[in-house]
C-alpha positions in Angstrom: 19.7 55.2 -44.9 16.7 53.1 -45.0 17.1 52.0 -41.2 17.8 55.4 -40.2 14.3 56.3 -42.2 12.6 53.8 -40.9 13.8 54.4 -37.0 12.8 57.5 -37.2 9.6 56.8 -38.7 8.0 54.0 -36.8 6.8 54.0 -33.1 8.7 52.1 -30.5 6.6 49.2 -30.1 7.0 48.1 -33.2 11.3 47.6 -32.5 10.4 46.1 -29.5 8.7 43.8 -30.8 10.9 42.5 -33.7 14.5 43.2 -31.3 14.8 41.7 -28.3 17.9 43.7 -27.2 15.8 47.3 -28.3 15.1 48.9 -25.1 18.5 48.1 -23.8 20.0 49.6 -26.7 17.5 52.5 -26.9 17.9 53.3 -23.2 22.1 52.5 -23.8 22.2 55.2 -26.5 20.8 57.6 -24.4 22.7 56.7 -21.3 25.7 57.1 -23.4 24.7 61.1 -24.9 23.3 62.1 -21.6 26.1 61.3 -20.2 28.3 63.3 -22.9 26.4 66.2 -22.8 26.6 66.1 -18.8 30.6 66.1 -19.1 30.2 68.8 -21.3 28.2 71.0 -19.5 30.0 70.5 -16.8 33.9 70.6 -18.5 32.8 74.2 -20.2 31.4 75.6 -17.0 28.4 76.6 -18.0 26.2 78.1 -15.2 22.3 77.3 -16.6 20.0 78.7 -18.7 18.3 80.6 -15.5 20.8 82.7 -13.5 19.6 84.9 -10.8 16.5 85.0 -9.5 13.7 87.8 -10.2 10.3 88.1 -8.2 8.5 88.1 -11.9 9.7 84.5 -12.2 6.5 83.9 -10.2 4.1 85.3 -13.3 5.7 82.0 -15.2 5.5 79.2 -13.5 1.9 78.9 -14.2 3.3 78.8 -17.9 5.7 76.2 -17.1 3.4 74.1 -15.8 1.1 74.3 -18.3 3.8 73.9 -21.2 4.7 70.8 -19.1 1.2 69.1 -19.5 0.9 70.3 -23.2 4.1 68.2 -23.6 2.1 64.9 -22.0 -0.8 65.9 -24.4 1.4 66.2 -27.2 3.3 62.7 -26.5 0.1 61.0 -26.0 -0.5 62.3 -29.6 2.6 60.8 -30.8 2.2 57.6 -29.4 -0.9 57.5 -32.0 1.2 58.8 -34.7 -1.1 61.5 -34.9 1.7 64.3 -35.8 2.6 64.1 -39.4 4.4 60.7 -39.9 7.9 62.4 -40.6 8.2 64.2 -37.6 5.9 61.9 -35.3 8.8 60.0 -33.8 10.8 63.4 -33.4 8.2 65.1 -31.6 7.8 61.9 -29.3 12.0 61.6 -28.3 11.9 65.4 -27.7 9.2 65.0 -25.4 9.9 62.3 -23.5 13.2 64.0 -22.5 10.9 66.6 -21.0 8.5 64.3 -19.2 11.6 62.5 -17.8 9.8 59.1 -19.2 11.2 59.0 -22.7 9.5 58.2 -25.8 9.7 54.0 -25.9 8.7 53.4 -21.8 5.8 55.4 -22.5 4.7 54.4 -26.2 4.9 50.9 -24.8 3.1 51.6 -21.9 0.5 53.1 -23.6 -0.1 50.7 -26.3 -0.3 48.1 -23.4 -3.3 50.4 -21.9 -5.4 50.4 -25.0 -5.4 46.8 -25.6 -6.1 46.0 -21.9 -8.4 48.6 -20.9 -9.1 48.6 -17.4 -8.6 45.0 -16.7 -7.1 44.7 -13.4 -4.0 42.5 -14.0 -2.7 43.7 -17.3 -3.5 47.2 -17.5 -0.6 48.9 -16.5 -2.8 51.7 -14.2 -6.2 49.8 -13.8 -8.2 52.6 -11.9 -8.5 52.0 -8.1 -11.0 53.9 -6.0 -9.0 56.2 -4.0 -6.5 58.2 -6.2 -3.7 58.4 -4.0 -3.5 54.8 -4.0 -3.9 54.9 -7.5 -0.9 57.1 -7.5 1.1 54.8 -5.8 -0.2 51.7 -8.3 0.7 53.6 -11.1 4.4 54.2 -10.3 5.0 50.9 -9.0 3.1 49.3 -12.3 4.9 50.9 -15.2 8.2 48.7 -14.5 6.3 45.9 -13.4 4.3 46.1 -16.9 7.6 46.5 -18.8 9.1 43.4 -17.5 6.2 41.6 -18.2 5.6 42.8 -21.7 8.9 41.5 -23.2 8.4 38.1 -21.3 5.2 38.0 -23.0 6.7 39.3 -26.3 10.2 37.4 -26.4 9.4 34.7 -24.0 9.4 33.9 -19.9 12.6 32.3 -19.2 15.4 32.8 -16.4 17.7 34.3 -19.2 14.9 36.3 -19.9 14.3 37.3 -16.5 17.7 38.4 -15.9 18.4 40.3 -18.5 15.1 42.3 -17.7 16.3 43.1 -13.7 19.6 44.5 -16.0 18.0 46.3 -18.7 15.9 48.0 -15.4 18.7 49.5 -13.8 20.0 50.7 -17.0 16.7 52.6 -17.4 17.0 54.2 -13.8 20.5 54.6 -14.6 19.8 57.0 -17.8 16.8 58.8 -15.5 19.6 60.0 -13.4 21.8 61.0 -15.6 18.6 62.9 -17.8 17.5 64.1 -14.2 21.1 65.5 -14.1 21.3 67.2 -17.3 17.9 69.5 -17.0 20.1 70.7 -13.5 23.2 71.8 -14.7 21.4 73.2 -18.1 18.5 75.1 -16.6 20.9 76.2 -13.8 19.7 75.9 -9.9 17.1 79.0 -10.2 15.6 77.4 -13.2 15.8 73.9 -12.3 14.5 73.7 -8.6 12.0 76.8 -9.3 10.6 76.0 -12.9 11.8 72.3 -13.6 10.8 70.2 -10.3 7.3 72.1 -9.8 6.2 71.9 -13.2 7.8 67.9 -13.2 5.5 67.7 -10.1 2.4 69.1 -11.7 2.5 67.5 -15.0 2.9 64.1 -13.1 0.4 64.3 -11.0 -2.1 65.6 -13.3 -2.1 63.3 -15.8 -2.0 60.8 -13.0 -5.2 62.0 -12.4 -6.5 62.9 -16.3 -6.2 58.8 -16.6 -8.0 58.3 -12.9 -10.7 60.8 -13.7 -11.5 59.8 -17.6 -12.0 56.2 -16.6 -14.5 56.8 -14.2 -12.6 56.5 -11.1 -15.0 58.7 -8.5 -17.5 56.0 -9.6 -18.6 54.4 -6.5 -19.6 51.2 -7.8 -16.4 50.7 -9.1 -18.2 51.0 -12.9 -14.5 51.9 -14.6 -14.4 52.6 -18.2 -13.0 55.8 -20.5 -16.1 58.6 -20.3 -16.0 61.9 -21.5 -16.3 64.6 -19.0 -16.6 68.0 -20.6 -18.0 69.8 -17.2 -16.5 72.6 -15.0 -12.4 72.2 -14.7 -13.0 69.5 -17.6 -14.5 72.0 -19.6 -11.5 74.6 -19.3 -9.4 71.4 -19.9 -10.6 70.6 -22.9 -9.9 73.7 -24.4 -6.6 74.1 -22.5 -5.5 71.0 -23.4 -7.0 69.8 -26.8 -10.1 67.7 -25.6 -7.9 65.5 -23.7 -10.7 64.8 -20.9 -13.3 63.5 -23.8 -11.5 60.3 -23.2 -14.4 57.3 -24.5 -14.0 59.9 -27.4 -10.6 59.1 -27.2 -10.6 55.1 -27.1 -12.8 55.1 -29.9 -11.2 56.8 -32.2 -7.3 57.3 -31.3 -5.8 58.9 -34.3 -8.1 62.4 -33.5 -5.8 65.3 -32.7 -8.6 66.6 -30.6 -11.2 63.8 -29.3 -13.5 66.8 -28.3 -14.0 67.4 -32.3 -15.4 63.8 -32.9 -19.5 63.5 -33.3 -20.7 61.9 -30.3 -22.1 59.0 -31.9 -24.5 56.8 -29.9 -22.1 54.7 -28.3 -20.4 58.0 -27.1 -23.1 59.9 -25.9 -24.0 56.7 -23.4 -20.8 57.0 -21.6 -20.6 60.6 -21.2 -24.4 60.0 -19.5 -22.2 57.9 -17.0 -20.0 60.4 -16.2 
């Protein structure tokens, strides 16, 4: 009972860290239930959540897409452990289901952006001055980060290698499969008319949450997390609890709401910058 307690209790990182085989096994056990709920779904004939479609479906989408970033802001919480520590981890695989990341690539990921800040080679989105290219950097990097981090963590070697290029496709592999599962349980309405656009939105806004809160319209190329608490930011912030008071953020991670911290000297300098 104590390794269940303490699975469910500590952030992925830390597993990574002390088991080499983690991810493969995290990403395995999913594979594996994804894949048994899809034969489910698909042996009872279930037809989806959504059936039919209905003009007023238009009134919701906004919702959806909102509920979709609030999932990103509330993840980005977890990865801080900044829900209550017995439901922290919960709240994070739940989420990450939603996302389509799940919990561990982006816990990892994350942690991996806070200790490397804007450095060009080792954080895994290092701002770039146009944001579509950024786009394009960010999707490409995320893997590309992964891999690295365990050969940094467990040790570059050909063996090493290897088994990361395997553990990969097992990742895309279960991204299918999750991909699959939202279709046949939202339905074709629900998953092509709420799912994919609000997938779409979500990814592409907090694509460019982390491009605008590090300063990337800068044209000196001055990157760093700033608070920006001004026009669409300032309907953000209280949208989305304070998420674009970002040096906030970075300074003080385990805040809920970075928007509720003092700007403190330090603070106040950056969101001059912005």
């Amino acid at each position: 009972m104590g390794v269940v307690s303490a699975t469910l209790t500590s952030l992925p990182f830390t597993q990574f860290r002390r088991h080499p085989r983690f991810y493969l096994y995290y990403d395995g056990f999913y594979l594996v239930t994804l894949s048994l709920v899809l034969v489910g779904l698909l042996a009872s004939g279930f037809s989806g959540l959504v059936t039919g479609w209905h003009a007023w479906y238009w009134a919701l989408l906004p919702l959806a897409c909102h509920a979709q970033i609030l999932c990103s802001v509330f993840i980005h919480n977890a990865t801080h452990n900044n829900f209550p520590r017995t439901i922290n981890r919960l709240v994070g695989e739940a989420l990450g289901l939603v996302v389509l990341s799940r919990f561990a690539s982006w816990e990892v990921i994350h942690q991996r952006h806070h200790r490397y800040s804007d450095d060009r080679d080792k954080d895994p989105h290092p701002v770039l001055p146009s944001y579509w290219r950024y786009v394009l950097r960010t999707v490409v990097s995320v893997e590309e980060q992964l891999q690295r981090i365990y050969l940094e963590t467990h040790g570059d070697t050909p063996e090493n290698r290897r088994y990361e290029r395997k553990r990969a496709y097992v990742s895309y592999a279960t991204n299918v499969v999750l991909i699959a599962v939202w279709y046949f349980l939202l339905g074709p309405v629900g998953f092509l008319f709420f799912f994919v656009p609000s997938a779409l939105v979500g990814f592409f806004h907090l694509i460019h949450f982390n491009w605008s809160t590090h300063n990337g319209f800068d044209p000196d190329g001055d990157y760093k997390p700033v608070n920006l608490d001004r026009g669409f930011y300032w309907v953000g912030n209280r949208l989305w609890f304070g998420i674009y008071m970002h040096a906030n953020h970075h300074k003080k991670a385990n805040l809920f709401n970075p928007a509720l911290m003092p700007a403190g000297p330090a603070v106040a300098a950056l969101e001059e910058a912005a």
